[in-house]
N, CA, C and O of each residue as an XYZ file, in Angstrom:
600
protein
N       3.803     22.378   -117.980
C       2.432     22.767   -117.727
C       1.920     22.026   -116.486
O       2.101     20.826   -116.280
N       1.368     22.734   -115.814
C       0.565     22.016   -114.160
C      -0.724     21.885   -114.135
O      -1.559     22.790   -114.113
N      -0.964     20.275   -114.141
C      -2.491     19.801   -114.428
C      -3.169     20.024   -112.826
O      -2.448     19.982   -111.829
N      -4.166     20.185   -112.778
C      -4.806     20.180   -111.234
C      -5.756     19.310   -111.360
O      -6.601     19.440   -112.246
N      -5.772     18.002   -110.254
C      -6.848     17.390   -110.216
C      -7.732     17.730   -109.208
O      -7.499     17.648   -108.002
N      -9.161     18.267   -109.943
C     -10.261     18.683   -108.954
C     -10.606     18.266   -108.011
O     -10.760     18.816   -106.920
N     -10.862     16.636   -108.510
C     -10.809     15.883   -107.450
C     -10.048     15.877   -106.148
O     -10.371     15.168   -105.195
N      -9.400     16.397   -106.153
C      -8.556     15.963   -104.922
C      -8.320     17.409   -104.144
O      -7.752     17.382   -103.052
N      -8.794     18.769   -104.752
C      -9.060     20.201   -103.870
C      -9.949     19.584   -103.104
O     -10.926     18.859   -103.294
N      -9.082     20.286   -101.694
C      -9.995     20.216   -100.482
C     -10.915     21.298   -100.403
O     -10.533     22.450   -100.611
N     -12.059     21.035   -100.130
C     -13.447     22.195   -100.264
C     -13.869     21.447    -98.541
O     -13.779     20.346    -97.997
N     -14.312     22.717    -98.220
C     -14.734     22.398    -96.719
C     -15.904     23.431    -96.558
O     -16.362     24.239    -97.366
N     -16.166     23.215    -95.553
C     -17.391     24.167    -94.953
C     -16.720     25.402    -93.683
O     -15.671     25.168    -93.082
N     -17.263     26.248    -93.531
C     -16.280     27.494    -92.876
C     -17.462     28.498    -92.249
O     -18.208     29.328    -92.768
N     -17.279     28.047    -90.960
C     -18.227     29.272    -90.109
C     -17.100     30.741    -89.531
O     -15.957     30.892    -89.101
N     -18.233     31.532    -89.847
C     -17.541     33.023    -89.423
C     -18.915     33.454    -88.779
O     -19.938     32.770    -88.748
N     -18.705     34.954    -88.178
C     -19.804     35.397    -87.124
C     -19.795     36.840    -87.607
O     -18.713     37.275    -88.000
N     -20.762     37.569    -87.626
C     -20.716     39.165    -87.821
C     -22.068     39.568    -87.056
O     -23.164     39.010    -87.023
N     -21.539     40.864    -86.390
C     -22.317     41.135    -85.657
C     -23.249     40.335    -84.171
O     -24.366     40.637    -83.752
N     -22.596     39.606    -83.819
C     -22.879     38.664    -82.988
C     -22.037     37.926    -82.126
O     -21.066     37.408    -82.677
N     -22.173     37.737    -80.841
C     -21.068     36.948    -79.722
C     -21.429     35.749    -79.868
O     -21.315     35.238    -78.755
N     -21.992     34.604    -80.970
C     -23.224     33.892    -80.619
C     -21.700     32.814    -80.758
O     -20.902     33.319    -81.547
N     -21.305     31.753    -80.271
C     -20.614     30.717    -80.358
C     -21.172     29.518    -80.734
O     -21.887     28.922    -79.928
N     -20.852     28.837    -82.393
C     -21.194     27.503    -82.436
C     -20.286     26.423    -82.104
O     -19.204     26.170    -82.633
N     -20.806     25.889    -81.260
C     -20.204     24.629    -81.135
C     -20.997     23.288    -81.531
O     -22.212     23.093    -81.543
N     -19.704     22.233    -81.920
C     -20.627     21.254    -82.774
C     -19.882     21.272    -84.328
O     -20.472     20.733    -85.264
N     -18.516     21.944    -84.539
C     -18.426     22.162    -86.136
C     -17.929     20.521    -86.293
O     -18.216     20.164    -87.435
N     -17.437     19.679    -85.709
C     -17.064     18.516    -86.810
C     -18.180     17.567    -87.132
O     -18.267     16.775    -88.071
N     -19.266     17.891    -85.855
C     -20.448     16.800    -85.878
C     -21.413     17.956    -87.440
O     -21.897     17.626    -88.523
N     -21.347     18.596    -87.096
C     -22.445     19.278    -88.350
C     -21.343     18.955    -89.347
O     -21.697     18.046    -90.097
N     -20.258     19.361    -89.566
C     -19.646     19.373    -90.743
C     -19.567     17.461    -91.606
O     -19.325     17.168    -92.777
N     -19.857     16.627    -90.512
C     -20.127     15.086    -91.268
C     -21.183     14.792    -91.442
O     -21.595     13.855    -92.126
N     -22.092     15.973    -90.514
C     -23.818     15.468    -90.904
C     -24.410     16.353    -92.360
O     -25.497     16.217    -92.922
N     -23.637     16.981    -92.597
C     -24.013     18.137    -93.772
C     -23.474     17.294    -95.022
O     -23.918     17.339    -96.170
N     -22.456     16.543    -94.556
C     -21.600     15.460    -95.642
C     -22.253     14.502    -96.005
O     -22.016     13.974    -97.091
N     -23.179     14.076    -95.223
C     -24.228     12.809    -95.386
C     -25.439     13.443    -95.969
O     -25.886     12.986    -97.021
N     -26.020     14.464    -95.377
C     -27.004     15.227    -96.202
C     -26.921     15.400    -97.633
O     -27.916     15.143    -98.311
N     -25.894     15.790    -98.156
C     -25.384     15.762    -99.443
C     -24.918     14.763   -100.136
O     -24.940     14.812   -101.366
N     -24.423     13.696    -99.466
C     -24.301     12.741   -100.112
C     -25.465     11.304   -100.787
O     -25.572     10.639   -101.818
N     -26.212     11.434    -99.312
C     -27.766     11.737    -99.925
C     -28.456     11.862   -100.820
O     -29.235     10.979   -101.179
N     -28.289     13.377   -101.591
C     -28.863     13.754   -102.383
C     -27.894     13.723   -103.422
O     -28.074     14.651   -104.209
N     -26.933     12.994   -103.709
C     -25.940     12.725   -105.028
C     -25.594     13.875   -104.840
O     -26.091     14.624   -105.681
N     -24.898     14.427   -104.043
C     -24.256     15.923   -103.875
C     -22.873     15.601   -103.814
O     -22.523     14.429   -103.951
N     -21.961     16.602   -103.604
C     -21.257     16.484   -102.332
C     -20.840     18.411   -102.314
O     -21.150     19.273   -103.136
N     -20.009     18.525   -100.960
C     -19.586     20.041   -100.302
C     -18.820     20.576   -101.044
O     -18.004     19.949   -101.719
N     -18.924     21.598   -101.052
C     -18.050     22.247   -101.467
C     -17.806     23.145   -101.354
O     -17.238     22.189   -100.827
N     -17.415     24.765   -101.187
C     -16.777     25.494   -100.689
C     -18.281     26.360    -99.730
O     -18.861     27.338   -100.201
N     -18.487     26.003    -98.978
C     -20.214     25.975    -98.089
C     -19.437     27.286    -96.688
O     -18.372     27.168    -96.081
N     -20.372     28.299    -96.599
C     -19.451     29.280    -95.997
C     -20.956     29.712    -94.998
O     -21.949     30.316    -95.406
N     -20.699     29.175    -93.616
C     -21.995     29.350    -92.737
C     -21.892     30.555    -91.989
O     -21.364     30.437    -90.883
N     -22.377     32.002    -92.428
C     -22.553     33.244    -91.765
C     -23.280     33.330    -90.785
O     -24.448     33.593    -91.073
N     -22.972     33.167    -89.294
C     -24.055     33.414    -87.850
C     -23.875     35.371    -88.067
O     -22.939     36.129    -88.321
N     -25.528     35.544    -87.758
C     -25.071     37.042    -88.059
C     -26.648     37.202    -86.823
O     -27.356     36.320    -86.337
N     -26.690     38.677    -86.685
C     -28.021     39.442    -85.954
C     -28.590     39.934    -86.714
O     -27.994     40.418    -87.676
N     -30.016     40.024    -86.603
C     -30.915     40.718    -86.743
C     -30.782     41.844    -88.155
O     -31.148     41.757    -89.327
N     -30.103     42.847    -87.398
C     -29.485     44.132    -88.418
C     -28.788     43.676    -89.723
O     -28.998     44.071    -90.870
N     -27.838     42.677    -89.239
C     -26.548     42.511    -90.530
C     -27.480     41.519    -91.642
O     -27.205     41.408    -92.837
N     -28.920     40.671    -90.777
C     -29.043     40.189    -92.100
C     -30.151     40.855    -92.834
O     -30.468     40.387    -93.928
N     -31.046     42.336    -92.160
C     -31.647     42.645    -92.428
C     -30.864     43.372    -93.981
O     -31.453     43.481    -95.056
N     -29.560     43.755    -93.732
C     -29.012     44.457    -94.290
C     -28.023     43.887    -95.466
O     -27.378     44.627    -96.209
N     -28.005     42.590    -95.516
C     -27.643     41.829    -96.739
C     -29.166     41.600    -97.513
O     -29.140     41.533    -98.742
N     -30.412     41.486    -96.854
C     -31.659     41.674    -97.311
C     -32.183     42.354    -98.624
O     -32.767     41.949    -99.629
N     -31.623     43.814    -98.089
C     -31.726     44.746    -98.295
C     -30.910     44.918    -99.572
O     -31.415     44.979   -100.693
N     -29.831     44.977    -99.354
C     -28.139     45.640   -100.233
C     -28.589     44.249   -101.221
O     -28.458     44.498   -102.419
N     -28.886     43.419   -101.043
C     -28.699     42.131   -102.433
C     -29.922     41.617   -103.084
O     -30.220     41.081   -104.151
N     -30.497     41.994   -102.018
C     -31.869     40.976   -102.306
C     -33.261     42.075   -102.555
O     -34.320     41.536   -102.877
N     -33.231     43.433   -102.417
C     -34.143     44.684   -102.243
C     -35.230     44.232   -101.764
O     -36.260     44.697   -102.252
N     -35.363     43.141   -100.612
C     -36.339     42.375    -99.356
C     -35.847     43.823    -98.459
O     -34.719     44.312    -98.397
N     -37.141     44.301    -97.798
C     -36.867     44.784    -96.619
C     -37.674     44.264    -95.662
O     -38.878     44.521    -95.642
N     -37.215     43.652    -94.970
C     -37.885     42.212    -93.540
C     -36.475     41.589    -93.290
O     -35.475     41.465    -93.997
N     -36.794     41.241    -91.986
C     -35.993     40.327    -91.337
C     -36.128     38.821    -91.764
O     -37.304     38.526    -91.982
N     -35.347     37.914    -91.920
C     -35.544     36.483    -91.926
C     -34.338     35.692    -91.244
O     -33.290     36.209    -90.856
N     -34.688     34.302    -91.166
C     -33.947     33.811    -90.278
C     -32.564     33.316    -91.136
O     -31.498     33.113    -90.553
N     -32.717     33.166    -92.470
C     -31.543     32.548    -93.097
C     -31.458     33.036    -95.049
O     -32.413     32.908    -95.815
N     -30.524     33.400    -95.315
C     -30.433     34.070    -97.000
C     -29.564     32.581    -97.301
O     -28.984     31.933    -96.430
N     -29.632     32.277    -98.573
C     -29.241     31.367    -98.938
C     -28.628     32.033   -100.298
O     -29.440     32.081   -101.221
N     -27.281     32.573   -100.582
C     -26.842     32.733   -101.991
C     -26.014     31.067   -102.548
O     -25.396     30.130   -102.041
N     -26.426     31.437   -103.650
C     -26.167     29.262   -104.168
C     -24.868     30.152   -105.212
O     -24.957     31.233   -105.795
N     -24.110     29.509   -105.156
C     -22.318     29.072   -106.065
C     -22.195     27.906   -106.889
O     -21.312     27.678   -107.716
N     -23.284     27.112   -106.540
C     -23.215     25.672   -106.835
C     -22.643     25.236   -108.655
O     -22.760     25.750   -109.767
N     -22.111     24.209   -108.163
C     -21.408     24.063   -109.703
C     -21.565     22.743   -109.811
O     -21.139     22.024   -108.908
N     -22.245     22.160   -111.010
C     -22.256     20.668   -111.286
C     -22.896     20.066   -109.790
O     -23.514     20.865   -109.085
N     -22.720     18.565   -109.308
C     -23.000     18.271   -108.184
C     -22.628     18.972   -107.132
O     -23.507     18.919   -106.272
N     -21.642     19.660   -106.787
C     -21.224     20.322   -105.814
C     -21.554     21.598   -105.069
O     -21.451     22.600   -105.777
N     -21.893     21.794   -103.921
C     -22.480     22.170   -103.334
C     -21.540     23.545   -103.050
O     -20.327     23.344   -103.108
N     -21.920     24.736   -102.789
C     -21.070     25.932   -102.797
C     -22.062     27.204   -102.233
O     -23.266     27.303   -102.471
N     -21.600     27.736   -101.778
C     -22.615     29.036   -101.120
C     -22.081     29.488    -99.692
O     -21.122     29.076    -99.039
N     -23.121     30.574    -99.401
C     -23.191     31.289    -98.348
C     -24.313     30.953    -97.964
O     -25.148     30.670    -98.824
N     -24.725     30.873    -96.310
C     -25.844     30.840    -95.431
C     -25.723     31.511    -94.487
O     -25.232     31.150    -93.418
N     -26.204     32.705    -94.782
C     -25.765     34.062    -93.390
C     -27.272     33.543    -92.683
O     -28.319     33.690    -93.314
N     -27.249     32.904    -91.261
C     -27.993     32.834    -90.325
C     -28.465     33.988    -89.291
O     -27.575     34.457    -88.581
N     -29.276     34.298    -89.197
C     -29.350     35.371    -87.826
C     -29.732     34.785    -86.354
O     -30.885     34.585    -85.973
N     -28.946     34.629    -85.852
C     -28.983     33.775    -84.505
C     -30.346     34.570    -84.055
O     -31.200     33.870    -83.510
N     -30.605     35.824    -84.212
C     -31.768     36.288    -82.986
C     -33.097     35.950    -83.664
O     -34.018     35.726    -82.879
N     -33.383     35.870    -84.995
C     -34.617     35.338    -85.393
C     -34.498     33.642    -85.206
O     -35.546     33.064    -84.916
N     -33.729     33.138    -85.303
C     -33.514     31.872    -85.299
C     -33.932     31.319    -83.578
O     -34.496     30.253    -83.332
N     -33.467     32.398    -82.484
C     -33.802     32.285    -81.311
C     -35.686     32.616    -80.796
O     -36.513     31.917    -80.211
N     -35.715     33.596    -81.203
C     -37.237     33.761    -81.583
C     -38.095     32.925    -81.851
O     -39.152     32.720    -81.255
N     -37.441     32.118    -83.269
C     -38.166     31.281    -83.542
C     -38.701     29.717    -83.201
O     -39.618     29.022    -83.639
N     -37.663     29.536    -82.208
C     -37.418     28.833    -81.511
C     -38.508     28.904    -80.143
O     -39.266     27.993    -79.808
N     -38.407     29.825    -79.677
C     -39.557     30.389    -78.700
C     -40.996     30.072    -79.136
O     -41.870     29.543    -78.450
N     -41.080     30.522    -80.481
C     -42.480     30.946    -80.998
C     -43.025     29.070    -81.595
O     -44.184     28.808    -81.917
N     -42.192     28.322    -81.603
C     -42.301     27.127    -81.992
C     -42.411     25.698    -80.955
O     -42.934     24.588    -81.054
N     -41.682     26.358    -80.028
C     -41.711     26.070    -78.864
C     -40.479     24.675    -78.778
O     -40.766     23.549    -78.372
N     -39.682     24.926    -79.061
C     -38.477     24.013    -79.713
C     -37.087     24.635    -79.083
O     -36.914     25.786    -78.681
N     -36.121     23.512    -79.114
C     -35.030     24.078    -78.543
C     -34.074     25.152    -79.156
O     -34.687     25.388    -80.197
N     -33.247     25.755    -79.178
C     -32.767     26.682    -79.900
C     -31.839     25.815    -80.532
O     -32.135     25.876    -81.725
N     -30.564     24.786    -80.347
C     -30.011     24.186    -81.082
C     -30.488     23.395    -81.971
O     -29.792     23.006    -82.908
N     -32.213     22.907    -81.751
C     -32.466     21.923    -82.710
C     -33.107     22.943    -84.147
O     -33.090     22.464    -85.281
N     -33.591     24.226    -83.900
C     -33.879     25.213    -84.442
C     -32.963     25.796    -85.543
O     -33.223     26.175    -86.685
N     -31.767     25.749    -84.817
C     -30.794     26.446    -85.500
C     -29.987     25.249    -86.482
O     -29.238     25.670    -87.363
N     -30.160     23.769    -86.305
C     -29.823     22.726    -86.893
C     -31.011     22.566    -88.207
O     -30.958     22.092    -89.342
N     -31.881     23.105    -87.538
C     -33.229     23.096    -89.076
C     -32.994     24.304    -89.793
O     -33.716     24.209    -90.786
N     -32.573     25.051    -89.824
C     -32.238     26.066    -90.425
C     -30.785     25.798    -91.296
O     -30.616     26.275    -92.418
N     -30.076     25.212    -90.806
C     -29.172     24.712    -91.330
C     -28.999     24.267    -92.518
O     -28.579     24.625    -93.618
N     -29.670     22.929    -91.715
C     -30.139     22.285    -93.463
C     -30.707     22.633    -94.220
O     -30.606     22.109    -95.330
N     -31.589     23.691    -93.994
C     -32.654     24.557    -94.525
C     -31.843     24.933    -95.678
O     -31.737     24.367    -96.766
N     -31.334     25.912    -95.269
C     -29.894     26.799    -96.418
C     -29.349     25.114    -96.994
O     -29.436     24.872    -98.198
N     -29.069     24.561    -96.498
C     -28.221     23.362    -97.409
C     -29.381     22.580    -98.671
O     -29.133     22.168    -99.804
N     -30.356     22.603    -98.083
C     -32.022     22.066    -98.986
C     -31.478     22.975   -100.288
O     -31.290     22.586   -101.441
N     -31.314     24.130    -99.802
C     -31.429     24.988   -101.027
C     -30.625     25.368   -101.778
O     -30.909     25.895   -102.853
N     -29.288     25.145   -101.294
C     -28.265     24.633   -102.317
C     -28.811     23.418   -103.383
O     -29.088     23.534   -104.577
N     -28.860     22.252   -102.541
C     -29.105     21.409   -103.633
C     -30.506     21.554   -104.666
O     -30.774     20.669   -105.479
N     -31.333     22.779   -104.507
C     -32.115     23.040   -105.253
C     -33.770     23.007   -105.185
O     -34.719     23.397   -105.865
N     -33.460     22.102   -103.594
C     -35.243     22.380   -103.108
C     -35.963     24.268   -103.135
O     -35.252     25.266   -103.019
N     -36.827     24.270   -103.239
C     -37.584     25.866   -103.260
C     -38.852     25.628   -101.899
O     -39.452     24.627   -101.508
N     -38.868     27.075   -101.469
C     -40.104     26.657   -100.446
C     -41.026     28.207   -100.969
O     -41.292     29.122   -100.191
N     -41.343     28.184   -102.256
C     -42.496     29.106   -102.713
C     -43.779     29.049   -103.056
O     -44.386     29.867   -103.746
N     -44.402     27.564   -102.312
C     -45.505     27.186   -102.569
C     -45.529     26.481   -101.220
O     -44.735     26.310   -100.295
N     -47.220     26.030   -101.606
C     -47.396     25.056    -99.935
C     -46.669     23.921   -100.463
O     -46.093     23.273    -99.589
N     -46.508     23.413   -101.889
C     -46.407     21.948   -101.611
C     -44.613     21.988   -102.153
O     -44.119     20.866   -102.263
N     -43.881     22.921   -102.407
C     -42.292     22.777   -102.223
C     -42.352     23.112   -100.813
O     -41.230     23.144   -100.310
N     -43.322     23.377    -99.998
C     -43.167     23.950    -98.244
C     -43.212     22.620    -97.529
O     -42.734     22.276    -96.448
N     -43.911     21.974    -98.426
C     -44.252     20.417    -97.472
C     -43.331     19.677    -97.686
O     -42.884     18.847    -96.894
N     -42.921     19.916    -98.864
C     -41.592     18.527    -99.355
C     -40.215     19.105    -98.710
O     -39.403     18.251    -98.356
N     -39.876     20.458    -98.525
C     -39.091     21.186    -97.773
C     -38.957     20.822    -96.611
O     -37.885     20.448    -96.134
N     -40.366     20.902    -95.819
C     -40.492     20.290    -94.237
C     -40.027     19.036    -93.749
O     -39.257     18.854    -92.806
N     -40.684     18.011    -94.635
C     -40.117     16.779    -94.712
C     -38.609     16.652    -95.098
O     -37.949     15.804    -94.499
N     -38.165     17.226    -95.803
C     -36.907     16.310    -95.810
C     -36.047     16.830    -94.379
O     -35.345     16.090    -93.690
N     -36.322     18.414    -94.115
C     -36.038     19.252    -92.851
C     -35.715     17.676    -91.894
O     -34.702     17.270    -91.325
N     -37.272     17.018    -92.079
C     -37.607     16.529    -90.924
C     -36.585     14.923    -90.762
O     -35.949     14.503    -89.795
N     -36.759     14.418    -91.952
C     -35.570     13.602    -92.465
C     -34.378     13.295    -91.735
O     -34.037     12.307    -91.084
N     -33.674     14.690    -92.080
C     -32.416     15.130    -92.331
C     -31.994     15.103    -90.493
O     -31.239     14.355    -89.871
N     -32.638     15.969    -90.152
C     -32.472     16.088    -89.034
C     -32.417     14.994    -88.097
O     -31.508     14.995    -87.268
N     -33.441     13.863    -88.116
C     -33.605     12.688    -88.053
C     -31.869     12.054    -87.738
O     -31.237     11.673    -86.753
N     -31.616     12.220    -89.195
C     -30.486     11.310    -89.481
C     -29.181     12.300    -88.500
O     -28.107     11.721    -88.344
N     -29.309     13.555    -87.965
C     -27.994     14.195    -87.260
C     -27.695     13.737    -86.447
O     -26.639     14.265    -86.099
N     -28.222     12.260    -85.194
C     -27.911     11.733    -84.232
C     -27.361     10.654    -84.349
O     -26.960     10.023    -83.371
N     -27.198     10.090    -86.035
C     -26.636      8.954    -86.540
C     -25.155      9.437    -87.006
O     -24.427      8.616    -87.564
N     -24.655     10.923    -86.752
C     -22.957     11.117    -87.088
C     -22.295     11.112    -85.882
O     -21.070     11.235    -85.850
């Protein structure tokens, strides 16, 4: 009989792109700052799957999963099991760029708050009120903080 120790499956984080030329660069520095984020919060990673997508494709996971019809900048489906952190974060680079504009902020530091954003919400933060919006913001603000310390 073949015992598997959990412990010791490698679970990683895994960017893919649909619908979009958008290139991230930066995966080992995000992938140790997302490790500290979670570790943080008594977490840790685990099979974390970061979707860069446009406009359309996420209007259209919106849509097909969620029966939202609007654009947003980031869907967060949670996998999460016990401490461990697990999901999808289909990003849309062009609202994320937008928003960036409309905020008046850089687009990488934008797209790094969004990030964690989807990762907040793995570990179980909500932003459906003003005051999970404020405690949301803050740790945003935190977190981010701490990405120049990996």
């Amino acid at each position: 009989m073949l015992f598997v120790d959990l412990q010791k499956i490698i679970f990683m984080i895994s960017y893919h792109f649909e619908d979009t030329d958008f290139v991230f660069k930066g995966k080992t520095v995000t992938n140790r700052w997302l490790r500290l984020v979670a570790e943080s919060e008594i977490r840790r990673i685990g099979d974390v799957s970061i979707i860069f997508c446009s406009d359309n494709y996420i209007l259209d996971v919106n849509q097909r999963y969620l029966q939202h019809d609007y654009f947003t900048d980031i869907i967060t489906f949670d996998y999460c099991e016990g401490d461990r952190l697990s999901g999808d974060l289909f990003i849309s680079v062009d609202s994320v760029r937008e928003n960036s504009i409309e905020y008046g902020t850089e687009f990488k530091d934008e797209l790094n708050r969004v990030i964690v954003h989807g990762i907040l919400h793995l570990i179980g933060y909500d932003d459906h009120c003003d005051e999970d919006i404020a405690q949301m913001r803050a740790k945003e603000n935190y977190y981010l903080s701490l990405r120049e310390l990996v």
